[in-house]
N, C-alpha and C positions, 0 to 999 in steps of 0.2 A: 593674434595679440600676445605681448610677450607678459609671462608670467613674473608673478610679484616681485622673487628675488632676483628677474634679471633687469629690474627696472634701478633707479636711483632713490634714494635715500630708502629702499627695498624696505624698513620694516614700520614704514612710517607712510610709503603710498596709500593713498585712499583710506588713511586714518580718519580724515574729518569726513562726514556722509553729510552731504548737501544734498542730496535728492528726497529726505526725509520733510514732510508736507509741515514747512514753516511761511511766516508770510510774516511782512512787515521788515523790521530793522532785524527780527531774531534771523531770519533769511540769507538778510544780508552782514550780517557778521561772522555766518559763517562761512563766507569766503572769504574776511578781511585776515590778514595776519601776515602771506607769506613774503609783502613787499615794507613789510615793518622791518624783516630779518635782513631784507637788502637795504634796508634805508640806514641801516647801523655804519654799513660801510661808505656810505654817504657823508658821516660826521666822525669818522676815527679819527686816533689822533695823527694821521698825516696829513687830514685836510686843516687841522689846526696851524698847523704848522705854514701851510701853506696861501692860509687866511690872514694870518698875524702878520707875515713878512708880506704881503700884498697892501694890507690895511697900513702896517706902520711905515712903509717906503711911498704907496703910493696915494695914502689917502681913500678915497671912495672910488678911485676912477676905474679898480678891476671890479667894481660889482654886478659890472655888465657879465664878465666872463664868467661870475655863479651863475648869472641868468638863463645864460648861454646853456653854461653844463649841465642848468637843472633840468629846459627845455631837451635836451640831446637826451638826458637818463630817462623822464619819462617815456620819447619816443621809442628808444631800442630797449627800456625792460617793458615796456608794452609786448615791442615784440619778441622777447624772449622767451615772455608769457604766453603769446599767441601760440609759439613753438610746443610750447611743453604742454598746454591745453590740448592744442589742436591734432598734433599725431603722437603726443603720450610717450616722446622721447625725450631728452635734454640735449642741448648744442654739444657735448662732448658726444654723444650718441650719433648725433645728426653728420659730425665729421667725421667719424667711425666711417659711416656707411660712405658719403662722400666722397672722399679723397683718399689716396694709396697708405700703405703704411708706412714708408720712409718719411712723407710727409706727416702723417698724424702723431708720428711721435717726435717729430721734429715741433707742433703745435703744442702736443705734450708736456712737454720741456719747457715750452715757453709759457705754459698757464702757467705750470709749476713754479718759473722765473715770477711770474706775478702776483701769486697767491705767499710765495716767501717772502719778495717783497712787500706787498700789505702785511702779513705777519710783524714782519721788522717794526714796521711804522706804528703797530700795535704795542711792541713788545716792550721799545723806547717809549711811546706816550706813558702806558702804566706805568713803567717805573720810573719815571721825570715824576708821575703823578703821586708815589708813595714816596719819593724824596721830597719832594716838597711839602710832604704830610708830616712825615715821621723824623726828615732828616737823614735818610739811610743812604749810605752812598751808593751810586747810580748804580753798579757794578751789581751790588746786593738786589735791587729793585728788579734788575735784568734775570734773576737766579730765580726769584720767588714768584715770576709770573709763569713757571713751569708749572707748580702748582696748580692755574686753573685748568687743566686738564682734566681734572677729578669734578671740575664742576659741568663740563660739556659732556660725561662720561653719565653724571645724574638724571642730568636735564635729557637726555638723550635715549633715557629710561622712562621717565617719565612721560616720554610722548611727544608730540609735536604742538599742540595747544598750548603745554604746558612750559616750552620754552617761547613759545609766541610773546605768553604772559611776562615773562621773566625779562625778554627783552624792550618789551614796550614799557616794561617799567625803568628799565634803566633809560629809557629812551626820553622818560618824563622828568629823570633826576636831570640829564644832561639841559634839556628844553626849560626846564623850571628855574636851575642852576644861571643861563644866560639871561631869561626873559628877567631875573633879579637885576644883573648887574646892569641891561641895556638900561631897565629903570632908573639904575642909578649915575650912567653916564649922561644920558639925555641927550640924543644924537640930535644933528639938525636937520630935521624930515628935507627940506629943498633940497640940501648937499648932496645926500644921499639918494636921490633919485638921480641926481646929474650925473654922478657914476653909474645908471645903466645906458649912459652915449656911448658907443664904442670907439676906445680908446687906448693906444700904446705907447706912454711914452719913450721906452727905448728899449736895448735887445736885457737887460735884466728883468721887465715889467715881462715880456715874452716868457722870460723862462720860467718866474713865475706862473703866469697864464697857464702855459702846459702845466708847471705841475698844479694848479687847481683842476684841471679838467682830468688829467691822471687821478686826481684824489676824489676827483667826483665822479667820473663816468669808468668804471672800473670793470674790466675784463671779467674778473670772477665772479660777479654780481651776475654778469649773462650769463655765465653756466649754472649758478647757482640757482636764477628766479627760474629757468626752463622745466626744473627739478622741484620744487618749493610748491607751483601751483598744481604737481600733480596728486599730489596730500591731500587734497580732495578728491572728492567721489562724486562724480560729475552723470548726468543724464548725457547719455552718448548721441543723442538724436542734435538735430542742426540746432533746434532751439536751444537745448541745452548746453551746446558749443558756445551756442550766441551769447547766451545768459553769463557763463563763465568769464566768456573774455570781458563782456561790459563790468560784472563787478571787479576783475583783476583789475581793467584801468581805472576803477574807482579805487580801488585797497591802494595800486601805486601814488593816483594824486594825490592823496591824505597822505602818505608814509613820504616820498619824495619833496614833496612841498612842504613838510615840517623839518625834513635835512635841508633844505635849500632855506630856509630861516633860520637854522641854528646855524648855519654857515654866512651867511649873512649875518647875524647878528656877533659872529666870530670878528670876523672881517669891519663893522661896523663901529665895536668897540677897540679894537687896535686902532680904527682911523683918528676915532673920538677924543681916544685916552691920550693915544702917541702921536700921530703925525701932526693932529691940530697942536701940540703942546711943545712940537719939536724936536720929540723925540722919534725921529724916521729910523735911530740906527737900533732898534730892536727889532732885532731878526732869531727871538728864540721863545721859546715857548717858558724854560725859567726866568729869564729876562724879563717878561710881560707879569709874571707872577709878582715879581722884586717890587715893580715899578707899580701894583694896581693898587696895593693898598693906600698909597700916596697922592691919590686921585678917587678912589673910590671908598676908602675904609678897610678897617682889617677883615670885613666877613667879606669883601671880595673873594680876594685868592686863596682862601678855604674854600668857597664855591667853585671855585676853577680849577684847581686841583680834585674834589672830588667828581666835578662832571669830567673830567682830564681820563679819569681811572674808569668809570663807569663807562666810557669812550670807549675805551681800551679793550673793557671786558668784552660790551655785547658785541663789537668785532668781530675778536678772535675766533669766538663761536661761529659765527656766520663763514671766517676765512678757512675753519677746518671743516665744514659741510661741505664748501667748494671743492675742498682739497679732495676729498672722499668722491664726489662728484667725477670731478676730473684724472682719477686715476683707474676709475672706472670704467668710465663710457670710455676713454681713450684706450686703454689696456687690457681691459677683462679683468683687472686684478682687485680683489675684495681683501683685507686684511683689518684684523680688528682695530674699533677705532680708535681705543688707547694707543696702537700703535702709529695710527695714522695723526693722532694728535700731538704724541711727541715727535717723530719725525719732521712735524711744521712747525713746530715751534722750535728743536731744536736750530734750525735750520736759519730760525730770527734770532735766537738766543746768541749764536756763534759766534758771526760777524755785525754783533750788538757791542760784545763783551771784548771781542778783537781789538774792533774801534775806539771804545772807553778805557781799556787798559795799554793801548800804544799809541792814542794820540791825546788821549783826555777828556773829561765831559766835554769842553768846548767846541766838538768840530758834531755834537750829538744833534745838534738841529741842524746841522746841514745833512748830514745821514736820511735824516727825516725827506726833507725836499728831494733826494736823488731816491729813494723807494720810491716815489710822486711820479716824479720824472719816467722811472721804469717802467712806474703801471703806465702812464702816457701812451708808451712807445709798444706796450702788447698790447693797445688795443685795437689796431686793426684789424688782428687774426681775428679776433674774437667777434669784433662787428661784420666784416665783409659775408663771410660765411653764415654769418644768421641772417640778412639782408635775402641772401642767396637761396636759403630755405623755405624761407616765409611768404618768397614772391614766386615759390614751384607751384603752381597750380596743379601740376601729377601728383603731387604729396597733399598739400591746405585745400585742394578743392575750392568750395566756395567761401572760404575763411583765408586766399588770399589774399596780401592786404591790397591795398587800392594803390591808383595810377598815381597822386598826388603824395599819398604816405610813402611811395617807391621814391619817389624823388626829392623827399628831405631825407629819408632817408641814407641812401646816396650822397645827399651833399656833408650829410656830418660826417658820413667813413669821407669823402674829400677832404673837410676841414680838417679832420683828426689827421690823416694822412700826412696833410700840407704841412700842419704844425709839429708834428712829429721830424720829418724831413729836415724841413727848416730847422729844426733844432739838433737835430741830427750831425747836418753840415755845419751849423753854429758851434757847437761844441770839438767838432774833428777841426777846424779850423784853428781854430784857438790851441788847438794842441800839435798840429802840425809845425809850427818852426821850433817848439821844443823836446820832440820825438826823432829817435833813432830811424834808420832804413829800414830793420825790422818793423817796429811799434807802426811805420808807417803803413808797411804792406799789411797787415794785418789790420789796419783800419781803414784802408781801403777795401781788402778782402769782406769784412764782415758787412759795410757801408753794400755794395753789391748782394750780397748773401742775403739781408732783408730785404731788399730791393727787390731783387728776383722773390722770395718768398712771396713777399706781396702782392706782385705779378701775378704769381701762379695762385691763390688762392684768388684771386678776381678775375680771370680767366678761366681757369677751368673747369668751374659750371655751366660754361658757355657755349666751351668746344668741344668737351670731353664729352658723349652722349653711351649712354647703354654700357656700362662698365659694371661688369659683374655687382652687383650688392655684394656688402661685406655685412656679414652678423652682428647686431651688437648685444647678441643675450651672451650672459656669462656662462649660462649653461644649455649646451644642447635639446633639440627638441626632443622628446620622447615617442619611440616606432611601440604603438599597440599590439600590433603582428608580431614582434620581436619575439621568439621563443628562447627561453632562461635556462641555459647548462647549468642545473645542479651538481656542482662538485661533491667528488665522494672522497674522504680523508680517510687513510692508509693505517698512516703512523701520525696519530695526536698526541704530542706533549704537552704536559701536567707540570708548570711548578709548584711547587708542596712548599711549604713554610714549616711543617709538623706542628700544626696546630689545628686547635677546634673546624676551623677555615677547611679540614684538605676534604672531610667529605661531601663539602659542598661544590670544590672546585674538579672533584674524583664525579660527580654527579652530573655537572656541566660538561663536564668532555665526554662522557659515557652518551651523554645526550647529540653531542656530535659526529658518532660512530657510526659506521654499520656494524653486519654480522661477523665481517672476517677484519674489522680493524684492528689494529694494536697500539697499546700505550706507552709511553715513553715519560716515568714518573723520573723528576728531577727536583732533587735538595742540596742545595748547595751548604757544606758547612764551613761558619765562619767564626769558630773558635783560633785562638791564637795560634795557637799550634798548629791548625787546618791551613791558619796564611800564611804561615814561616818553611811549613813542610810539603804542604801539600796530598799526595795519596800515601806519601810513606806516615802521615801522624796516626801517632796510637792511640790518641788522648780519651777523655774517657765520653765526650763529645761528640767525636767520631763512629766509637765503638757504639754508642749510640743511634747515633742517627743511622750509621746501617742495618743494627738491630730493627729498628722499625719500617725500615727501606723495605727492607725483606718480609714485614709482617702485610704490610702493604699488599705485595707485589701477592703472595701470598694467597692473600683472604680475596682479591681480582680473579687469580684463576681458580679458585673453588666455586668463581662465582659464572666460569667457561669465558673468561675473557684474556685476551692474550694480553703480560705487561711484562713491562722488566724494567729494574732501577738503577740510575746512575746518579750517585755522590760528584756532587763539582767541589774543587777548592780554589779560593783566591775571588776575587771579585766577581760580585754576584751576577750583575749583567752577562757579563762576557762569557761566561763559564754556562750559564742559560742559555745562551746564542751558540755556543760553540757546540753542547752537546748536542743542540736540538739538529744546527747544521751534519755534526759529524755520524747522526742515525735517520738523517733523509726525512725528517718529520716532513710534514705537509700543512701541521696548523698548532698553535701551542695556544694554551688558556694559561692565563696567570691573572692571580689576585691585586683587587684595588684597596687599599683600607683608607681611601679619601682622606689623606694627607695634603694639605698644601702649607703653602707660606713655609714657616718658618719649619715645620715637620718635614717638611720636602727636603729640606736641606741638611737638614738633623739624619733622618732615614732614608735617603737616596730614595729617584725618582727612576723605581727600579721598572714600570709599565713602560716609558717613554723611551728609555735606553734603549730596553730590549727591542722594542718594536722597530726603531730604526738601525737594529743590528741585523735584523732577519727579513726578508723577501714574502713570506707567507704569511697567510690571516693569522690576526691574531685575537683572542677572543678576551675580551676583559671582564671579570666576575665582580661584582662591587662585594664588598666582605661587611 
């Protein structure tokens, strides 16, 4: 069984303890929560986006296509859940062990492609959302949702409960925010049923379609719930498998089936407000805002606006879990998640602010629909290979799914596939008699390149048998037997500050010694004179600090210990590094005085430098 930190979201695994003897509703809530976090990505703002311009072009007739989508997200975050429950890995993990590595980082890549683009589509909602609050130009909007990084960074502190909380709340502002306004458009129940007959009226109503089902059944959400349900702490015996997955697909119907009603009710009032009224040519998300107080009142698009931003927010969070997720299981690579938060957001921020500054807000809702579109078109890596997992009997045992759930299964990676394709050639088409002989090969070339991808992820769990496992712990197993070479240090170097500090740092290295060590005390002086001159200054600084160099060195061998001192001049790193290199030390202690921020910068980040200036341990003293 792989240890804590080599699992996914590592410091938050088996935070929730379910195996503690509760009974009734308390029981079962606490399983509920992890398919709240994926249901965020169910109603961000690029399914608005892609509800509005369905609703105001086509009236009620795509509402079949949310039904569709919502049907399709239950069944594959079901099983995604199954996954992560059942052998305690995540789909990034799962394809680790699976498939080669040129292929896995080639899959890599392509989450990566999806997870930026849901970013984008977040990063444009919020700040559509705060311009239409505040006024602020889009550009600015785009700047100040850097910011919530500091808020995933809390919440992320605080535990896993405690962002469950935070996001089902914003989940009740956005659901409260539409259930208002559906009140006050007053749809007409029959209509609205008639759009769940399946129907397309032409190749725009398509492309829309995909991207609802891009904005709904969304690649990252499957590596994310795989990851999400293992936050509990689960009875490992069959029942206790059993019990898991039943309350997971309870947590997902409630969280699913309230995104697939705020998206219908999306979709619902665009029909109501706009297409019944004649207005079919709003295709934007400020557009519908302009237009609702005109029809509904001015506390409409105050509500719309801030369920717009609340949208925005509980996303993000959810789309930089993935991200963490995914660069994980696929790579082995862990890095802090400040880091990992701005790396994705910048990555939406970029070609947000590209797009608003060389072609103008107006081309900013079609931005929206091709993120859509994107996520569309990654989702068959991400469905086929979960499919693939979940039906291994070698791996799920008796927690394989069944013959019936194999075969819808199946048919949605087909549909997804199909419609993907189809739009694939629908879009190359249209671009083919106004593209070069380049542009051409190169759209043929990459048309082939998914093609074959494709192929080969549905294929080769098929054919491919008994292929070495690949690890997916981040850190090595540990050998019991292993016997430990104690190193023994020679020459330990001492840097000295001349202060209160050195007989503590003369203490610590004494402590590092054996009997026949020797010491190698070093003070670098950084009086004026010391940096203009170097070993030729007289100054009275100098004359000093070898005064005491020597008293040093001194009162060491009275005490039968071998030392000797060298004065550095010029910059204090280097001149630490160089002497320590140029007398063959073998380990150096130097002092920490827990400087940061803004003192880092003030009094150089002299621990850090040095360490990556030198090849040998280094021993850090806190002062």
């Amino acid at each position: 069984m792989n240890k804590v930190n080599d699992l996914s979201l590592g410091a938050a695994h088996e935070s929730v303890d379910t195996t503690r003897k509760k009974v009734g509703w308390r029981r079962v809530l606490s399983f509920l929560g992890p398919a709240y976090l994926i249901s965020v990505g169910y109603m961000d703002p690029g399914n608005w986006a892609t509800d509005l311009q369905g609703g105001s072009k086509f009236g009620y007739t795509l509402m079949w296509v949310l039904l569709m989508s919502n049907l399709m997200a239950l069944l594959l975050q079901g099983l995604s859940a199954r996954l992560g429950i059942v052998r305690g890995i995540d789909l990034a993990q799962a394809n680790r062990k699976e498939y080669s590595g040129p292929i896995n980082f080639v899959l890599y890549i392509l989450a990566e492609i999806a997870i930026a683009a849901c970013d984008l589509a977040e990063v444009l909602g919020m700040a559509i959302g705060i311009q239409l609050l505040t006024g602020l130009p889009l550009a600015w909007g785009v700047a100040i949702t850097i910011f919530d990084t500091f808020i995933l960074l809390y919440l992320q502190k605080k535990g896993i409960r405690k962002m469950e909380a935070f996001i089902i709340g914003l989940i009740a502002i956005v659901a409260l925010s539409f259930l208002i306004e559906i009140l006050f458009a007053q749809p007409h129940l029959g209509e609205v049923v008639k759009g769940l007959i399946p129907s397309l009226p032409n190749n725009d109503a398509l492309y829309i379609a995909i991207g609802i089902i891009g904005a709904t059944v969304m690649p990252h959400n499957l590596y994310l719930h795989s990851a999400l349900v293992q936050t509990r702490k689960i009875d490992r015996t069959e029942n206790g498998i059993k019990e898991a997955i039943k309350y997971s697909r309870m947590d997902s119907g409630i969280a699913l089936n309230l995104a697939f009603l705020v998206n219908a009710a999306i979709l619902i009032l665009a029909a109501t407000v706009f297409f019944k009224t004649g207005h079919s040519d709003v295709a934007s998300i400020k557009g519908a805002y302009v237009l609702l107080p005109g029809f509904l009142g001015n506390l409409a698009p105050k509500l719309f606006a801030i369920a717009l931003i609340a949208a925005g927010q509980s996303s993000t969070i959810t789309g930089t879990l993935a991200g963490q997720i995914v660069m994980e299981g696929y790579l082995q690579l862990r890095i802090n998640p400040w880091v990992r938060r701005l790396i994705t957001r910048l990555l939406a921020i970029i070609p947000a602010l590209l797009v608003i500054l060389i072609y103008g807000e107006k081309d900013v809702d079609a931005l929206l629909i091709f993120s859509q579109v994107i996520l569309s078109l990654q989702l068959g890596f991400a469905v086929i290979p979960l499919i693939h997992f979940v039906s291994d009997r070698k791996t799920m045992g008796i927690h394989t799914i069944n013959i019936p759930t194999k075969i819808a299964a199946w048919l949605i990676a087909a549909v997804l596939v199909f419609l993907n394709l189809q739009l694939l050639f629908s879009q190359a088409n249209g671009m083919w008699a106004t593209t070069g002989s380049l542009s051409k090969f190169l759209l043929v070339l990459s048309g082939i390149l998914f093609i074959a991808l494709l192929l080969y992820v549905t294929i080769q769990p098929w054919f491919i048998q008994n292929r070495k496992p690949v690890s997916i712990q981040i850190h090595p197993e540990i050998d019991p037997e292993k016997v430990f070479t104690i190193p023994k240090f020679n020459c330990i170097a001492v840097a000295l500050d001349f202060s209160e500090n050195d007989e503590k740092l003369l203490a610590f290295a004494i402590g590092q010694g054996k009997e026949n060590s020797r010491y190698l005390l070093i003070h670098i002086v950084e009086s004026a004179s010391a940096r203009m001159f170097g070993p030729q200054s007289d100054d009275y600084e100098t004359r000093n600090d070898k005064q005491r160099m020597d008293l040093y060195v001194d009162q060491l061998k009275l005490k039968g210990i071998v030392a000797e001192g060298h004065l550095g001049f010029g910059k204090r790193t280097k001149e630490i590094a160089a002497i320590a290199k140029n007398n063959n030390a073998d380990m150096l202690v130097v002092g920490a005085h827990g400087h940061t921020g803004l003192k880092d910068f003030i009094y150089g980040e002299t621990v850090n430098s040095v360490r990556h200036e030198l090849k040998i341990p280094v021993l850090i003293v806190n002062l």
